[in-house]
MIBADO-209595 format. One record per atom (N, C-alpha, C): residue in three letters; atom name; x, y, z. Coordinates in steps of 0.05 Angstrom, whole numbers, plus 5000, padded with zeros to 4 digits. Each point is the difference from the previous one (the first is absolute). Layout:
residues N
("ALA" "CA" (X Y Z))
...
***
This chain:
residues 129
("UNK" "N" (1672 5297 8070))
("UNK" "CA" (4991 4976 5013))
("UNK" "C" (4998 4978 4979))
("UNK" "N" (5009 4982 5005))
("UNK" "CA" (5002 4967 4984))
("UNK" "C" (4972 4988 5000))
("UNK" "N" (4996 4993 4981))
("UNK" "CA" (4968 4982 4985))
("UNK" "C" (4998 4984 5034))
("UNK" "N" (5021 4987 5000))
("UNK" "CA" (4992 4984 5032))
("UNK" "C" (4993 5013 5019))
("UNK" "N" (5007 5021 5015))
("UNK" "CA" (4994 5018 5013))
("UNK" "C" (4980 5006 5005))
("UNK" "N" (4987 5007 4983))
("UNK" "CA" (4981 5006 4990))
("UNK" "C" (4975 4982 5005))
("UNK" "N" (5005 4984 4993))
("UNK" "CA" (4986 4969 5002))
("UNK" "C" (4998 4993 5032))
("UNK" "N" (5017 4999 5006))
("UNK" "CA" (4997 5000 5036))
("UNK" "C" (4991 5020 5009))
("UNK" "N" (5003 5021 4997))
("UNK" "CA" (4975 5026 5011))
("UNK" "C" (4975 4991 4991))
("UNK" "N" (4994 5001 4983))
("UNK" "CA" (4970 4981 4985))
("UNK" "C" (4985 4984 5033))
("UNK" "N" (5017 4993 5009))
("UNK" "CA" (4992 4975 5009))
("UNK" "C" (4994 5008 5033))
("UNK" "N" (5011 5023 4999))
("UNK" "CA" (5003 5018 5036))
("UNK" "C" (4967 5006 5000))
("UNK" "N" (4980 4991 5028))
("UNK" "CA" (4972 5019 4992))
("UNK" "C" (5004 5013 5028))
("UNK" "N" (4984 5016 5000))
("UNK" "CA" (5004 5027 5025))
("UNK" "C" (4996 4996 5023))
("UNK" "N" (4994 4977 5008))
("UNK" "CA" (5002 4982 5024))
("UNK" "C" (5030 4993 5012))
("UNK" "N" (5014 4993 4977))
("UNK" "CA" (5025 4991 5003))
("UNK" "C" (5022 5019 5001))
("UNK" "N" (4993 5026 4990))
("UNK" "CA" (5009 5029 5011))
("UNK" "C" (5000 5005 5021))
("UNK" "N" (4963 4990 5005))
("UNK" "CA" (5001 5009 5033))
("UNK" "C" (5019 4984 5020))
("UNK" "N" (4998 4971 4999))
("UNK" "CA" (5012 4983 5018))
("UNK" "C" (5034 5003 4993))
("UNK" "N" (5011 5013 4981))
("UNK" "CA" (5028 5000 4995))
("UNK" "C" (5014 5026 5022))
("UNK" "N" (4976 5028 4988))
("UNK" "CA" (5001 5018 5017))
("UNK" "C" (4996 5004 5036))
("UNK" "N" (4991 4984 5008))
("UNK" "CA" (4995 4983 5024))
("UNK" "C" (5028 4992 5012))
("UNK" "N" (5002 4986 4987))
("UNK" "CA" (5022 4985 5005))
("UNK" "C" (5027 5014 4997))
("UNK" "N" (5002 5031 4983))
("UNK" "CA" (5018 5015 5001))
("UNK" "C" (4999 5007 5026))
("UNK" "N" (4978 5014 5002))
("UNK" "CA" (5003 5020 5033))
("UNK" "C" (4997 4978 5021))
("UNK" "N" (4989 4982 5008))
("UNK" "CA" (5012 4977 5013))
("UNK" "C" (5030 4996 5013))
("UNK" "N" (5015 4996 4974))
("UNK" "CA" (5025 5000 4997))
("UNK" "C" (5015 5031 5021))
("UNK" "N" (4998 5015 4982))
("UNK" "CA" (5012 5022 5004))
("UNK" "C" (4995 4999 5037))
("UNK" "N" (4969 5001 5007))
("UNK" "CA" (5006 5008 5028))
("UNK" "C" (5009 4977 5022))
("UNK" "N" (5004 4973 4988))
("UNK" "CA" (5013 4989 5009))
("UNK" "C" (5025 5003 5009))
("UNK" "N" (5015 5013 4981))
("UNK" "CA" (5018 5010 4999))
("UNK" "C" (5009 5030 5023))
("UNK" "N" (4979 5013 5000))
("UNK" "CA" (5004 5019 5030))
("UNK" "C" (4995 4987 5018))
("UNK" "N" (4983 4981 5003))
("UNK" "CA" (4999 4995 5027))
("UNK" "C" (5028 4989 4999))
("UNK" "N" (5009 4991 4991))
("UNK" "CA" (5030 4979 5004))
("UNK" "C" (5016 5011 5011))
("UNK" "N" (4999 5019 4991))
("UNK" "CA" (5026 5026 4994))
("UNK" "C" (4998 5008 5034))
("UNK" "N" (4970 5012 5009))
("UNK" "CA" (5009 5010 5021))
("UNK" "C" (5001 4975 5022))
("UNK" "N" (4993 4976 4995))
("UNK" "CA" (5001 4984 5029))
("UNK" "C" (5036 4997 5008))
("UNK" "N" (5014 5003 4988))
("UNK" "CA" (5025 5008 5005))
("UNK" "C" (5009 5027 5019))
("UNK" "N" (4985 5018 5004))
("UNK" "CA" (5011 5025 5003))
("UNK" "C" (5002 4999 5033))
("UNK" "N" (5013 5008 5006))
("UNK" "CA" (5003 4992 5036))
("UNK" "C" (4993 5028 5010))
("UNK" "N" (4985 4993 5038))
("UNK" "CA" (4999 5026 5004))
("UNK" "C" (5013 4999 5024))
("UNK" "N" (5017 4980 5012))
("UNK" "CA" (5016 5005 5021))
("UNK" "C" (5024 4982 5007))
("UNK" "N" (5011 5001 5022))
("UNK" "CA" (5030 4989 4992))
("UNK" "C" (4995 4980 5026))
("UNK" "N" (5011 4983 5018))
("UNK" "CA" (4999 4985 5018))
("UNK" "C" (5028 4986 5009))
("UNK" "N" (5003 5006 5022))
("UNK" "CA" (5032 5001 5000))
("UNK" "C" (5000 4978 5032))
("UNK" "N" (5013 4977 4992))
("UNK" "CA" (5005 4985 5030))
("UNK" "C" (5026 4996 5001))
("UNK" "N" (5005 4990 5030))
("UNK" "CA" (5026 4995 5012))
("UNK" "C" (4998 4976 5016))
("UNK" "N" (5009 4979 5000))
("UNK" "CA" (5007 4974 5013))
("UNK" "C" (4960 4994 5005))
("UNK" "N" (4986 5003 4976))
("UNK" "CA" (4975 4992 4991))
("UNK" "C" (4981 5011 5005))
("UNK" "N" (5009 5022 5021))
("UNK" "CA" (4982 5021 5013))
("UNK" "C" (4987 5022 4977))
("UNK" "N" (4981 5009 5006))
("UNK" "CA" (4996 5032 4978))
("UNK" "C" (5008 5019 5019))
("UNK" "N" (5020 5009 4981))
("UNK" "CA" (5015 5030 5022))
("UNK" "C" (4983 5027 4991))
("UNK" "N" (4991 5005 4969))
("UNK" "CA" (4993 5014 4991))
("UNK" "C" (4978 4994 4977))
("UNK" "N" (4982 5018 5009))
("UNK" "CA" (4977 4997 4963))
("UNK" "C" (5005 5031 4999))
("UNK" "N" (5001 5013 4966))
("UNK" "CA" (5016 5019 4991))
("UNK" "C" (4979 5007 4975))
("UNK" "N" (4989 5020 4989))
("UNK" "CA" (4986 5023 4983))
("UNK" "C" (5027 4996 4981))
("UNK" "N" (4987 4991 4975))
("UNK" "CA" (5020 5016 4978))
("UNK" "C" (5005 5022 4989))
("UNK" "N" (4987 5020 5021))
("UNK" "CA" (4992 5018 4988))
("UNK" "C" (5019 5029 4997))
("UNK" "N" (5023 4992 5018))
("UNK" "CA" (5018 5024 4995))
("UNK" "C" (5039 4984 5021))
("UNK" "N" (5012 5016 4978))
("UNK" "CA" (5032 4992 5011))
("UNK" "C" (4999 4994 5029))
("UNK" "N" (5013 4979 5011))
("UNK" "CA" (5011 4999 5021))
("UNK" "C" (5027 4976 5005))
("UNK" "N" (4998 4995 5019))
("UNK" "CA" (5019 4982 5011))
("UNK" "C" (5008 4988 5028))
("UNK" "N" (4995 4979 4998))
("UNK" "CA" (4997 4982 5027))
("UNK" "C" (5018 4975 4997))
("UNK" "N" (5018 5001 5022))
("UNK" "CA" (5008 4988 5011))
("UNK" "C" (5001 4974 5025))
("UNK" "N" (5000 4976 4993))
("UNK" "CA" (4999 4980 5010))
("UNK" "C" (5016 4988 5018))
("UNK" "N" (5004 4990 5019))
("UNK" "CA" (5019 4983 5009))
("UNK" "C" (4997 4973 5010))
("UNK" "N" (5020 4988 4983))
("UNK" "CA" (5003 4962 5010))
("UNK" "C" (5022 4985 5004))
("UNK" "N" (5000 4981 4997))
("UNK" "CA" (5024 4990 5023))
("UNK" "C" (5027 5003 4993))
("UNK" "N" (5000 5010 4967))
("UNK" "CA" (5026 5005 4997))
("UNK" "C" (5008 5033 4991))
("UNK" "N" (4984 5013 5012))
("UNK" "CA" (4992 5033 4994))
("UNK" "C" (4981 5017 4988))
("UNK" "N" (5005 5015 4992))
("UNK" "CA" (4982 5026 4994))
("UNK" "C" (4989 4988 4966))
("UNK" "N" (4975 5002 4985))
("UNK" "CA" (4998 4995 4977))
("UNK" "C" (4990 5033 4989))
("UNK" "N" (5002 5011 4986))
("UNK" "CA" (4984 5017 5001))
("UNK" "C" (4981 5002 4970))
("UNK" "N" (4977 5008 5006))
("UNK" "CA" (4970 4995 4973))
("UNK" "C" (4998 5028 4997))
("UNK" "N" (5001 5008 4970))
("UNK" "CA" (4996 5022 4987))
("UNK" "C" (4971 5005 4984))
("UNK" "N" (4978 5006 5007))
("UNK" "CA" (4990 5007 4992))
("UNK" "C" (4985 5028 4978))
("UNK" "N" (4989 4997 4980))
("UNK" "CA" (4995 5021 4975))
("UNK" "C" (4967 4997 4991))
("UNK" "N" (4988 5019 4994))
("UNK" "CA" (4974 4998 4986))
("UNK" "C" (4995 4982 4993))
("UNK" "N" (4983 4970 4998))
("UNK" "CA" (5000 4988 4992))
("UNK" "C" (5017 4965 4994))
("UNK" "N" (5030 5011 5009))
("UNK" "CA" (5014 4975 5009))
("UNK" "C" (5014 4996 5024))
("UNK" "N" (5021 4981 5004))
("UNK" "CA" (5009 5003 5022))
("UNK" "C" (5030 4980 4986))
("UNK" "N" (5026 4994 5027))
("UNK" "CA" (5019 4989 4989))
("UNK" "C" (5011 4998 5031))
("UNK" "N" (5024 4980 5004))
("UNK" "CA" (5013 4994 5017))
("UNK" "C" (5028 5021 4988))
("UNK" "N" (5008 5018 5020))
("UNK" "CA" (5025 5010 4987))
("UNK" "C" (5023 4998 5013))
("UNK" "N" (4997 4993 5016))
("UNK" "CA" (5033 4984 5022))
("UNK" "C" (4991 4975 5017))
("UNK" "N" (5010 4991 4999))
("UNK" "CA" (5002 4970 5023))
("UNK" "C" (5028 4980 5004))
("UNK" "N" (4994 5001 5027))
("UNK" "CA" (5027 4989 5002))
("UNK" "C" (5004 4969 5000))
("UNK" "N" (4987 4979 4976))
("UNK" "CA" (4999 4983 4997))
("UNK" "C" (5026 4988 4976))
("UNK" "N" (5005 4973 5005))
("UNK" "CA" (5023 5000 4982))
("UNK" "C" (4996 5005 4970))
("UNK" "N" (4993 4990 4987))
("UNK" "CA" (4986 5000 4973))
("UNK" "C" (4983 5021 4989))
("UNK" "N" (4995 5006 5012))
("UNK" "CA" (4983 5029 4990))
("UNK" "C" (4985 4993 4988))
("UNK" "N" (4978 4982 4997))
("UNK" "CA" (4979 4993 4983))
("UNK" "C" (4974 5015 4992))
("UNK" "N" (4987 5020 5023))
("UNK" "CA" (4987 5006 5014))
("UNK" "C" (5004 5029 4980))
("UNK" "N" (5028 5008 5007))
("UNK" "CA" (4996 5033 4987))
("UNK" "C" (5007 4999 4969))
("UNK" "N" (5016 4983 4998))
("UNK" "CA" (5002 4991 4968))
("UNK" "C" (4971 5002 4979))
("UNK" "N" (4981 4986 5013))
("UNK" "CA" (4969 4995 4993))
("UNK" "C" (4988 5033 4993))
("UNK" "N" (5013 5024 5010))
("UNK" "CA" (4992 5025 4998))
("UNK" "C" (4975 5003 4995))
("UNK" "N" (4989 5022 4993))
("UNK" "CA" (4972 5015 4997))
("UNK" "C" (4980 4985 5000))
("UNK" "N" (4982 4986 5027))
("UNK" "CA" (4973 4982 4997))
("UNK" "C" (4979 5022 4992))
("UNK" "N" (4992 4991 4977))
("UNK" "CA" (4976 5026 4995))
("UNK" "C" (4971 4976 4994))
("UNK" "N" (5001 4975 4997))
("UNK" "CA" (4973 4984 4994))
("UNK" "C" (4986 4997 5036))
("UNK" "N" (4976 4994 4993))
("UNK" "CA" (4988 4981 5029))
("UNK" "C" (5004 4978 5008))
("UNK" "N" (5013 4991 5014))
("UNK" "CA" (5008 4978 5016))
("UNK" "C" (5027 4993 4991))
("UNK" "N" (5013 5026 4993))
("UNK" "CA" (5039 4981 4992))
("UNK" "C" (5008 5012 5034))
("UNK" "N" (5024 4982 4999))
("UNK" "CA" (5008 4995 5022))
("UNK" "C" (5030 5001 5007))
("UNK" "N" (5018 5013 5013))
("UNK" "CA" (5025 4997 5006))
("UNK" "C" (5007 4991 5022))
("UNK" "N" (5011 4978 4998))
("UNK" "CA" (5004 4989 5026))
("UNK" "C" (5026 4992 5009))
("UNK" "N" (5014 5012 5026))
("UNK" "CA" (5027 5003 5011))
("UNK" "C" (5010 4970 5013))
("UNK" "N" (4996 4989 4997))
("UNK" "CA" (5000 4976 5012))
("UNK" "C" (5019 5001 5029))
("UNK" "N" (5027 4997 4985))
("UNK" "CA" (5021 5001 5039))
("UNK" "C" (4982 5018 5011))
("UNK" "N" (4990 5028 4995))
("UNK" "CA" (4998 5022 5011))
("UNK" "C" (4969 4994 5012))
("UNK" "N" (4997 4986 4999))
("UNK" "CA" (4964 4983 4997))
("UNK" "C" (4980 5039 5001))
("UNK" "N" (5008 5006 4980))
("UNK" "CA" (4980 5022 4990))
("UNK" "C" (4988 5001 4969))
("UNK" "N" (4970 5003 5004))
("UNK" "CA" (4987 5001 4980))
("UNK" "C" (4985 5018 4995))
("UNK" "N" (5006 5015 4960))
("UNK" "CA" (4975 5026 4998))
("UNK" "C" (4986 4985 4983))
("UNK" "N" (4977 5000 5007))
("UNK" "CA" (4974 4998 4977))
("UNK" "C" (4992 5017 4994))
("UNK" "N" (4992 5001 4979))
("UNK" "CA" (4973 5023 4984))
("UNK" "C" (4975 4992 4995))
("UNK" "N" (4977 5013 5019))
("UNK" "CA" (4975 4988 4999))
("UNK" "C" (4980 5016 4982))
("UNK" "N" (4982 4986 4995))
("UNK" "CA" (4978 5011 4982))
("UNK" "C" (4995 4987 4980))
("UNK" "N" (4972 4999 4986))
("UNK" "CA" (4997 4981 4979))
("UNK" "C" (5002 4978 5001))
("UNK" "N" (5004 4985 4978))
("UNK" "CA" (4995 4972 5009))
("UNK" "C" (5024 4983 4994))
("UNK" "N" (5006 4983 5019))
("UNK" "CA" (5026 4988 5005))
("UNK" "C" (4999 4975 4988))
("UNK" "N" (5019 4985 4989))
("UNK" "CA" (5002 4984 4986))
("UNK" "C" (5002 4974 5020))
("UNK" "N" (5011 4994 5025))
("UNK" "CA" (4996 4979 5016))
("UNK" "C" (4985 5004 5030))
("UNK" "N" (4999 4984 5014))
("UNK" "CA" (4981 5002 5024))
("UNK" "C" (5021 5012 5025))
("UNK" "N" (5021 4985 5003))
("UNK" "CA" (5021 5012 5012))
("UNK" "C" (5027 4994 5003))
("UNK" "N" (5015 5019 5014))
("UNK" "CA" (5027 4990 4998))
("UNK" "C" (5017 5001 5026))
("UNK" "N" (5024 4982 4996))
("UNK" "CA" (5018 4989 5026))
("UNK" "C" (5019 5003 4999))
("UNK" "N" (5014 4999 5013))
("UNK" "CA" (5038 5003 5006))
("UNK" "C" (5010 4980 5016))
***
């Protein structure tokens, strides 16, 4: 350790340990809560604006939609979800693959079908098509 170093520890008193240390764990659990307000615990699936389905992430499945220009079908997995066929031109929707945060969103537009993933805390108040 350098003469300066040194000299600046000098100057630390155990108060300022305390309030530094504070402010470590502060930090840190800021940091979990963060972590989990992301984590989704269900999927939300509409069709021409309707809710067709609210959906458990809790084990494989697969549901199928229909809108004005056919069948979409939503694949659901532990924890995420994904659009995996739609018969829209562009494919925007399944391209976007694996929604695993709270409140991301794939949305079919021609096909006017939408999956959300709910839970935690969402970053806007709401959304439209």
């Amino acid at each position: 350790m350098t003469h300066g170093a040194r000299a600046w520890l000098a100057l630390i008193r155990p108060g300022d340990w305390l309030v530094m240390g504070g402010g470590l764990l502060l930090a840190g659990y800021s940091v979990l809560v963060l972590a989990r307000a992301g984590v989704p615990d269900g999927a939300e699936i509409r069709a021409r604006g309707n809710v067709v389905a609210r959906l458990k992430l809790d084990r494989p499945q697969t549901v199928e939609v229909e809108g004005p220009l056919g069948m979409t079908r939503i694949e659901i997995q532990p924890g995420r979800a994904r659009v995996a066929a739609d018969p829209g031109p562009r494919q925007y929707c399944v391209r976007q693959g694996w929604l695993s945060r709270a409140g991301a969103v794939a949305i079919c537009a021609p096909n006017q079908v939408t999956l959300a993933l709910t839970g935690g805390r969402v970053a806007y108040d709401s959304l439209n098509y």
